[in-house]
N, C-alpha and C positions, 0 to 999 in steps of 0.2 A: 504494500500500500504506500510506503515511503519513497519507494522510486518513483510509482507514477503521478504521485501529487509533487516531486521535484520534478519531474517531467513537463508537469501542467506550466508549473510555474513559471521552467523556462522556454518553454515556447510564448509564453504569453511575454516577459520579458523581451525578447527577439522576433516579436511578431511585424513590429515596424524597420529592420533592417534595413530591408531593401531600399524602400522610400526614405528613409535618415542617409543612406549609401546615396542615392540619385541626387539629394538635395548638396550633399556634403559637394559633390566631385560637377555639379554646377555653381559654387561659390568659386569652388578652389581653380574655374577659371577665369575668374574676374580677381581676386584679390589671393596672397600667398598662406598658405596652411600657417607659416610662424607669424602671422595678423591675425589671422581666424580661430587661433585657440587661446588665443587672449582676448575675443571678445564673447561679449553674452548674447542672449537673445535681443536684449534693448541694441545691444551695439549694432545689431544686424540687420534689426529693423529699422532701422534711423538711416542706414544705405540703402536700404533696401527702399523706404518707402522717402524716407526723409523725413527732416524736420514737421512735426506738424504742430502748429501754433494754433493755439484754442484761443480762437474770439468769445469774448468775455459778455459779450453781448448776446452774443449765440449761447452761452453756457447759462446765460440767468434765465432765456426763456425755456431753457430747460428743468431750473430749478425751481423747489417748492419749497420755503424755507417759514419756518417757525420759530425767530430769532427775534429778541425785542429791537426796536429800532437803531440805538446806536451800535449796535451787536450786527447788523446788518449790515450798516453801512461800512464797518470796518472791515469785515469778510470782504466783501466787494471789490475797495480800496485795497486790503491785503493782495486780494488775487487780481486785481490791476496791475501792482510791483511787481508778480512775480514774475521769473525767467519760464522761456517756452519751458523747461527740462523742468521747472518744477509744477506748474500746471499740468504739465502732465502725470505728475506723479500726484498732485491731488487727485485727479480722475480716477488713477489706478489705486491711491490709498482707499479712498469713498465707493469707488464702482467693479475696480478689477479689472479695468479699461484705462487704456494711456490717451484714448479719444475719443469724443462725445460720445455716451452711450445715447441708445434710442430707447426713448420714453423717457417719465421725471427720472430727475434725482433729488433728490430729498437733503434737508439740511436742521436737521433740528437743534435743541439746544438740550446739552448734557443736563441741565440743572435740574432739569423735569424727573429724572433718575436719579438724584441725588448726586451730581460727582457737578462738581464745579471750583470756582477761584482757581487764582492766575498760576498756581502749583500744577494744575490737573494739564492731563494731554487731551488733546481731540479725541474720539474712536470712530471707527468704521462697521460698517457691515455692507460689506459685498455682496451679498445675494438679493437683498433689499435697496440698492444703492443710496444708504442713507448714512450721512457725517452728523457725528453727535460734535458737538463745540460748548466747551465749556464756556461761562459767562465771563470775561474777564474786563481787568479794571481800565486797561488800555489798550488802545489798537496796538501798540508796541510787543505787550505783552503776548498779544492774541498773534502776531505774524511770528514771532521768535517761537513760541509753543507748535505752529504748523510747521513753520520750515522745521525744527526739533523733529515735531511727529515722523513729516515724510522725509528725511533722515535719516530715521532711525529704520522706518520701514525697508527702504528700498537696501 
C-alpha cells in the first residue's frame, strides 16, 4: 500500500513536467538560464507583461469602502504616493491579484473587530477581496503601517 500511495504522489508531483519543460526552454531563448534563476514569478511577469500601473481612479470605482471620512481620505492620498510596484502589491496583499480584480473590492475598517490604533497592521482576506485598516491617528502613520504590511508580505 506504501508504494503505491508514493507512487500517486509522484506522478501527481510531475504531472506538469512537460508544460514547466516547454515554458522553461521558451524563456531560455529570449533571456540567459544565469538571469532566469535569479528571478521569480513577479520578475517574469513584469517582462513578460510589463509594468502595469493601477489608475487610482479606476481602482476607487472599484472599491466599496467603510472607513470614516478622514480614514478615507488618507487611504486614497496614501495610494496616490505610492510607486507602480507597491500598488501592486496592495492589490495582491487585499485581492491575491497584482491587477484590478473584476468585481468590488472591499475596504473596511479593522476597529469594527476590535484590533485598531497606530500599533496595529492592516489584514487581508483574499478570497473575499476585502482590506481591514486599522483606525489610525495620522495619514503618516496609516502609509508607514501599509508600506510595513506589504513588506513584510511580499
Amino acid at each position: 500500500m506504501q508504494v503505491r500511495a508514493s507512487c500517486v504522489v509522484l506522478a501527481h508531483l510531475h504531472k506538469y513536467d512537460w508544460q514547466i519543460q516547454c515554458i522553461w526552454k521558451g524563456l531560455l531563448q529570449y533571456l540567459p538560464q544565469s538571469v532566469l534563476v535569479l528571478w521569480n514569478s513577479y520578475d517574469i511577469e513584469e517582462v513578460v507583461w510589463g509594468k502595469v500601473d493601477i489608475d487610482v481612479e479606476k481602482l476607487r470605482e472599484e472599491v466599496e469602502e467603510s472607513l470614516e471620512d478622514n480614514q478615507k481620505t488618507w487611504f486614497w492620498e496614501c495610494v496616490q504616493n505610492m510607486t507602480i510596484q507597491q500598488r501592486s502589491k496592495l492589490l495582491l496583499f487585499a485581492t491575491g491579484r497584482s491587477k484590478l480584480p473584476v468585481g468590488k473590492f472591499y475596504i473596511r475598517s479593522a476597529d469594527s473587530i476590535g484590533a485598531g490604533g497606530d500599533g496595529a497592521m492592516p489584514s487581508a482576506n483574499t478570497c473575499s477581496f476585502k482590506l481591514r485598516m486599522p483606525k489610525y491617528s495620522t495619514q503618516q502613520i496609516m502609509m508607514a503601517q501599509l508600506c510595513k504590511a506589504l513588506e513584510e508580505f511580499h
